[in-house]
Structures are given as structure tokens and as C-alpha cells.
C-alpha positions in Angstrom: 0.0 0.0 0.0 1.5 3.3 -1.1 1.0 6.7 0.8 -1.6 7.9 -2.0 -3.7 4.6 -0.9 -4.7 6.4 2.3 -5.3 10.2 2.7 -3.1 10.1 5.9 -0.7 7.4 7.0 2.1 7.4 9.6 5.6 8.2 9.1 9.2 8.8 11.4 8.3 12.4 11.4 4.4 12.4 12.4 0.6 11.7 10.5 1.5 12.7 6.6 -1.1 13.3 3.7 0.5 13.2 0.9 -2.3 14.1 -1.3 -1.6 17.7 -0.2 2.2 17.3 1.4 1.5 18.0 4.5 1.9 16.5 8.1 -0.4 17.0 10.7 1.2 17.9 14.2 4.6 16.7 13.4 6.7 15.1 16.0 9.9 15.9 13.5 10.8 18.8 11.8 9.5 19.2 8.8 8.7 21.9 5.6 4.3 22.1 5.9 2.9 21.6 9.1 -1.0 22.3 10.3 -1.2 22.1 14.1 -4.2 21.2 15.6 -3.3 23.1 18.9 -0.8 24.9 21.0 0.5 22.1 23.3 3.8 21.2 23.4 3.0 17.3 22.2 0.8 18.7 19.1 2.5 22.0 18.2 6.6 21.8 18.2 9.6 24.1 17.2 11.7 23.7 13.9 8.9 23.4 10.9 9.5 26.0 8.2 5.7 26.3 7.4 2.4 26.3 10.1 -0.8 26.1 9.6 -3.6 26.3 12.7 -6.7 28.4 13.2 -6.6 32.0 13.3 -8.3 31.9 17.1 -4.9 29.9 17.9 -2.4 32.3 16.5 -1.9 34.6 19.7 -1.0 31.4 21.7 0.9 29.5 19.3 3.3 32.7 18.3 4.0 32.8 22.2 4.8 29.0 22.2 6.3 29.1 19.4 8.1 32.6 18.9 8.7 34.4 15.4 7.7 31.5 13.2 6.4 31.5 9.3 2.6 30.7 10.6 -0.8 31.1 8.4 -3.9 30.6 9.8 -7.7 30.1 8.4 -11.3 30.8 9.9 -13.5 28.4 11.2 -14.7 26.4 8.4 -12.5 28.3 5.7 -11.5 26.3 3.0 -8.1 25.7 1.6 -7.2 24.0 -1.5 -3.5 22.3 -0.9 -2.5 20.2 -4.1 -5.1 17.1 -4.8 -7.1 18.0 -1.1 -9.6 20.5 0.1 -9.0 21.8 3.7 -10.5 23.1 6.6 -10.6 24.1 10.4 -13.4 23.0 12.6 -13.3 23.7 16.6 -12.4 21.0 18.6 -13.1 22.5 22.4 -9.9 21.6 24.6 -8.4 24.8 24.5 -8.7 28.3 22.6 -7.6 27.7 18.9 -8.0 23.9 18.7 -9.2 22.6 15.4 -10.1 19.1 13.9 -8.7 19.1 11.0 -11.0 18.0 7.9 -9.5 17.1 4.1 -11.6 16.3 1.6 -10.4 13.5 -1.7 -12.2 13.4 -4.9 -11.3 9.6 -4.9 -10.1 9.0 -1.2 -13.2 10.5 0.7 -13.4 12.5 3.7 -10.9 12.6 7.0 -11.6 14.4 10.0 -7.9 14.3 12.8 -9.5 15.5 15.5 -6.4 16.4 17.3 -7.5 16.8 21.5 -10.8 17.6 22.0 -13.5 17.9 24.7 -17.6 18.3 24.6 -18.5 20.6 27.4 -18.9 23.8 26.3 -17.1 26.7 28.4 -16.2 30.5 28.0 -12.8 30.1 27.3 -12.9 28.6 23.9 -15.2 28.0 21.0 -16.9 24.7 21.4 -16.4 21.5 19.9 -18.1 21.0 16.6 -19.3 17.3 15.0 -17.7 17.0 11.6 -19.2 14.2 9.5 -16.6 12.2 7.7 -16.2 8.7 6.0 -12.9 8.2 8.7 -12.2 9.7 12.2 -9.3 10.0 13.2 -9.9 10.4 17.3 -8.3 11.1 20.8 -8.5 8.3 23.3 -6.5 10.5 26.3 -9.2 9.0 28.4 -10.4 5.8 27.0 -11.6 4.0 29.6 -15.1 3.3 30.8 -14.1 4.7 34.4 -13.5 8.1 33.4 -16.8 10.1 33.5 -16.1 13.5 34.1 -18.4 15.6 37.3 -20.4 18.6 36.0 -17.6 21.3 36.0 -19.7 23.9 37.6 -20.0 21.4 40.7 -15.9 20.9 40.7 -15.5 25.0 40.5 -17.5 25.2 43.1 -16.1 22.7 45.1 -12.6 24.4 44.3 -14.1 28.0 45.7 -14.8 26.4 48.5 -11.6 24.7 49.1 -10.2 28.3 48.7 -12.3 30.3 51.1 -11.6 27.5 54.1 -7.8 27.9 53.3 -8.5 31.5 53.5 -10.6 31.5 56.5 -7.4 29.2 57.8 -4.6 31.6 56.6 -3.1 29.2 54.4 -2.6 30.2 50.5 -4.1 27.5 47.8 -2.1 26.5 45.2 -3.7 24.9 42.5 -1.7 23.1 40.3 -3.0 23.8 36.7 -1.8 23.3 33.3 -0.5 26.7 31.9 -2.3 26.6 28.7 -6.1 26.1 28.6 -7.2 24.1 32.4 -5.6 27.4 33.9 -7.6 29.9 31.6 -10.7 27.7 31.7 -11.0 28.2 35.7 -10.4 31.3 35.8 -12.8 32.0 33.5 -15.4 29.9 35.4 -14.3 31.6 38.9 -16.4 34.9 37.9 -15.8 38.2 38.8 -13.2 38.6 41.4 -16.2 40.7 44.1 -16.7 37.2 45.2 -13.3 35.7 45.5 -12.2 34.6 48.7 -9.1 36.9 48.2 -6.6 37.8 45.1 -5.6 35.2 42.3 -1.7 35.5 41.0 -0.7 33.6 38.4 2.7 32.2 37.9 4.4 34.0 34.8 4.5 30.7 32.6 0.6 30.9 33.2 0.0 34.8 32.7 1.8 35.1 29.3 -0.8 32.4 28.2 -3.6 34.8 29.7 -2.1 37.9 27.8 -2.6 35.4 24.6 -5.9 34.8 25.4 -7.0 38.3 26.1 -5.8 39.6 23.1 -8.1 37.1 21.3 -11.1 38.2 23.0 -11.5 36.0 25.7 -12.5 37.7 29.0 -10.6 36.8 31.8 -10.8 38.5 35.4 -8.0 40.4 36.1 -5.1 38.7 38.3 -2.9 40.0 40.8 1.1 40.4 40.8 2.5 38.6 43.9 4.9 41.3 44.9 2.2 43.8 45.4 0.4 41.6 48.1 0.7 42.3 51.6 1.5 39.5 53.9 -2.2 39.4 54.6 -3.6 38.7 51.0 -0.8 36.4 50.3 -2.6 34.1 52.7 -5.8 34.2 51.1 -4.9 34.0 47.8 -5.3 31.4 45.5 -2.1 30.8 43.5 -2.5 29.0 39.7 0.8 27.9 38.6 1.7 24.7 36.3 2.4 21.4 38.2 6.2 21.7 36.9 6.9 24.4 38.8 5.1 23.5 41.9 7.8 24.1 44.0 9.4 27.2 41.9 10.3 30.5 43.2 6.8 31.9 42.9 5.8 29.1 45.4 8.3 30.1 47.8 6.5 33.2 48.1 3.4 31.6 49.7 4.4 29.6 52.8 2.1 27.1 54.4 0.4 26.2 51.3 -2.3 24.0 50.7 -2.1 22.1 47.3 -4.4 20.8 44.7 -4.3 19.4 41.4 -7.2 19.8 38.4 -7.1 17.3 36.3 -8.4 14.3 34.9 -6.3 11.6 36.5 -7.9 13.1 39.4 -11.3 10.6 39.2 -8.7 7.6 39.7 -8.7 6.8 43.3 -5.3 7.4 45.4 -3.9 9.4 42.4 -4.4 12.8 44.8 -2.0 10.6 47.4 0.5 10.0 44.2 0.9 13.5 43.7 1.3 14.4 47.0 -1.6 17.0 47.1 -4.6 18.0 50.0 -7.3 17.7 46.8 -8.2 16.7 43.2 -11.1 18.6 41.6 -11.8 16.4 37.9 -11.7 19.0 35.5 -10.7 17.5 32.5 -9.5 19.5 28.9 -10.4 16.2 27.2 -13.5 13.8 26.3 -14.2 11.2 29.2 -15.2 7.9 28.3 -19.0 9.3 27.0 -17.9 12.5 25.2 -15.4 9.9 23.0 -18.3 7.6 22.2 -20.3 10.9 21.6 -18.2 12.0 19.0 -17.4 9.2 16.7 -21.0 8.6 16.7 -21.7 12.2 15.4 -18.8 11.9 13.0 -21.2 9.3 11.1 -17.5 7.6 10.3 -17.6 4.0 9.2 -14.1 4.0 10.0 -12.1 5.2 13.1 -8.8 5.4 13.7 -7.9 5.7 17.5 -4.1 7.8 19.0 -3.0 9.1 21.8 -4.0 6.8 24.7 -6.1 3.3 25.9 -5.9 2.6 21.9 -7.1 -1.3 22.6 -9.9 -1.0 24.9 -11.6 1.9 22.4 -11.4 0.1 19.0 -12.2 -3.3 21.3 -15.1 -0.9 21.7 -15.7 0.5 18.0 -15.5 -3.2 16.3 -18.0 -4.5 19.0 -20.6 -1.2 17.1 -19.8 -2.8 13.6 -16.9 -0.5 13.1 -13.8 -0.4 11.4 -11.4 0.4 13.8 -7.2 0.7 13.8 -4.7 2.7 15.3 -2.1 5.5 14.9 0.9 5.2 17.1 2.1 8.7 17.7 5.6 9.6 19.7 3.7 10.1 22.8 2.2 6.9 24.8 0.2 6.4 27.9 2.7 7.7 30.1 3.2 11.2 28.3 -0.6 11.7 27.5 -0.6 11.2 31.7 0.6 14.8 31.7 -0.5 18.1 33.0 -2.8 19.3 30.1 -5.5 16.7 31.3 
């Protein structure tokens, strides 16, 4: 089977249609990219040529830096040698797109990059693309992950916050820098009825300049050297899980820790980490959302990356499915990260 006998297929350097020479969220450098997204696993340093979504581009050129990048609209179409092309949103975090490409002769493939179903003010929400394959996720791919209703987690994290508070201990929430960090502040509301003043460590508030200058509305954040030892102790301090123990942290003694994620919903994973709580907020599909999705894909074909790949196409060939697998660079372990 040549590369033209599939509109995508794998190679060393990442997923490669060679219909229209391009690769989709290269692990290798290469000349054409088109990035789904603006983590670090999806969107990487060294390609001469990008190609995401224009509500991306803020975030990516800080990833990223000076690089040659083009963008398109929601459902803009691009011709690229034998394929049509277009961006659809995905959810997970601001910018990310399924990619769809259309064949005269090889029918339509939608790469869904990362994606999630419940709908939030930090990003555009995910958007069903029908397709002959799907190309899906499977982060979570397990029957046991079945993600709370978010609102009840916030809440459950504002409350947290206000007993530290009451306590004089600072919460520090351990939060990936790009989209689960944006996504609660953006669910936290207007800072009247915080428990006290939310800093941000500077990884994290570049990211938030990104997203404001998209037009997302986030509540304004305070700088940690213009607390007073008082509202350092009520504060609630956001910073990403690798630098947890960074100089920002050393500014808030007697903190009390948590981590939002999706691992959190597996019992004694709060103990592994070392942490006082888990709230399960999650940037991807839990077991439901991923069964929701290829459904509304009306694919015949699914092609599952990126996580429990055996126990979801067990799953897709027991619905009369035609199910295989991409292996990507990243496994189990890696997809185990912080942007859960």
C-alpha cells in the first residue's frame, strides 16, 4: 500500500497526507505543518511552514516565537494540491481545530487532534464533523473516566479556597498553563466574590495575555509582589504542576495544594501527587464525550491515538466498526501529563 492509498498514514516524522504534502502535528521537523493546537506534544519548534486556526495564533506565536505561521477561519477552505482543507473547533483549549480534508477519490478525514464536549467560556466549542474516517483522541479511553459537571468541581474548588482562606493558608492549584488554567479562571467569575486575590505564575500569565488579546475575558489577576502578607494568605495561587515548588511558590508559605485534572477521578492518584485535593476538570472527552463523538462523526471508519488505543477500537469493532490505530511519539505515560 502506497502513501496515496490512504489520505493520511504514519511516518518517522508524524501523520502525513501526501495528497496535499503536509503532516499533521509533526513530532519531527519538517517543511508544511498544520497544528491542531498549541501544546507542546501537538505544536513543536523547527517546521519551516504552520498552519492552525486564526483563534490559535496569539497562543501558538507565544509557544512558538517568530515563526512563518498562516492561519484560516472556522470552516475556511483551503485547497493544498489534490485536497480540500478546513478548520473546525475542537473544544480543549482556545484555537483547537479538527482538521478536515476532503479527496475526490479518497473521501473525507476528519484528525480530531485533543478535544473535549463541554462547552465553556474560554474557547469556542467542539463542533461534530461528518466524515467517512475519524481519526480520534483516546487520552481518556476507559469506561471509568466520566467526568463531574464542571460547575460542581468549580465550586467545590471555591470552596476549598475560602476554608484555606478563613485558615490563613494560601491554595495552590496546580494547573496546566495553557487552557485548564484559563478555563477556571474564566469559570471563577468576577473577582467581588473571591475569597481573596488570584496570582498567576508568569509561565501561566503570558498564556492569559494570549488569550485576552483574542477576546476572551478573563478577570483580572494580581502580581505577587504587590500583596501584603495578609492577601498572600488568602490568595489562590495557579501555577503549572512543573513548577510547583518554583520560586513563585516560595513566596506563599504554608500552602495548601491541589491538582485539576483528569487523572484526578482515579482513586489514590491525589495521594501520588502528593496534594490535599483533586477537583476532575478535565480539557479532554471522558469515556461518554469519546463515544459521543465518533458517533456524530457518522465515520464507518475510526482510527484511534493518543491513549487506551485497545480498549476503544475493542469498543468501535464490538458497534460494527472499522477500527485501527495511529501510534504517535507520545504513549500512555506522556498523555498522563499536566494538560489533562
Amino acid at each position: 500500500m502506497t502513501d496515496i492509498d490512504e489520505l493520511v498514514v504514519r511516518r518517522p516524522e508524524g501523520l502525513y497526507c501526501a495528497a496535499g504534502d503536509f503532516f499533521i502535528d509533526p513530532w519531527r521537523p519538517v517543511d508544511r505543518a498544520v497544528i491542531t493546537h498549541a501544546h507542546a506534544d501537538h505544536a513543536r519548534g523547527g517546521h519551516a511552514h504552520y498552519l492552525a486556526s486564526a483563534e490559535s495564533h496569539a497562543v501558538l506565536l507565544e509557544r512558538l516565537g517568530d515563526v512563518s505561521l498562516q492561519t484560516l477561519r472556522w470552516h475556511e477552505r483551503l485547497r493544498i494540491g489534490e485536497v480540500e482543507l478546513s478548520l473546525h473547533p475542537a473544544g480543549h483549549v482556545l484555537g483547537a481545530a479538527q482538521i478536515r480534508i476532503g479527496h475526490p477519490r479518497l473521501g473525507t478525514w476528519v484528525i480530531s487532534g485533543d478535544y473535549r464536549l463541554e462547552a465553556d467560556a474560554s474557547c469556542t466549542p467542539f463542533e461534530p464533523v461528518r466524515c467517512d474516517v475519524f481519526v480520534t483522541e483516546s487520552t481518556f479511553g476507559l469506561p471509568v473516566y466520566r467526568w463531574p459537571d464542571a460547575s460542581a468541581e468549580i465550586e467545590r474548588l471555591r470552596h476549598w479556597w475560602a476554608q484555606n482562606a478563613l485558615a490563613g493558608h494560601p491554595s495552590r492549584l496546580h494547573a496546566y498553563s495553557l487552557g485548564k488554567a484559563q478555563r477556571i479562571l474564566a469559570a471563577l467569575g468576577p473577582p467581588s466574590g473571591w475569597p481573596g486575590p488570584v496570582v498567576c505564575h508568569p509561565a501561566v500569565e503570558r498564556l492569559n495575555t494570549a488569550y485576552r488579546a483574542t477576546g476572551v475575558a478573563l478577570p483580572e489577576t494580581a502580581a505577587a509582589a504587590a500583596l501584603s502578607p495578609a492577601d498572600r494568605r488568602q490568595a489562590l495561587l495557579i501555577v503549572p504542576p512543573s513548577a510547583a515548588e518554583g520560586p513563585v511558590s516560595r513566596g506563599f508559605r504554608s500552602a495548601r495544594d491541589a491538582v485539576a485534572s483528569g487523572w484526578m477521578r482515579i482513586r489514590g492518584m491525589r495521594r501520588r501527587r502528593g496534594v490535599d485535593r483533586g477537583f476532575i476538570i478535565s480539557d479532554h472527552a471522558d469515556w461518554p464525550g469519546l463515544q459521543t463523538a465518533i458517533r456524530a462523526s457518522g465515520a464507518s471508519r475510526v482510527i484511534v491515538t493518543h491513549g487506551y488505543e485497545a480498549v476503544m477500537i475493542r469498543w468501535l469493532s464490538e458497534q460494527g466498526l472499522q477500527a485501527g490505530r495511529f501510534e504517535t511519539s507520545f504513549g500512555e505515560a506522556e498523555a498522563a501529563g499536566a494538560d489533562s
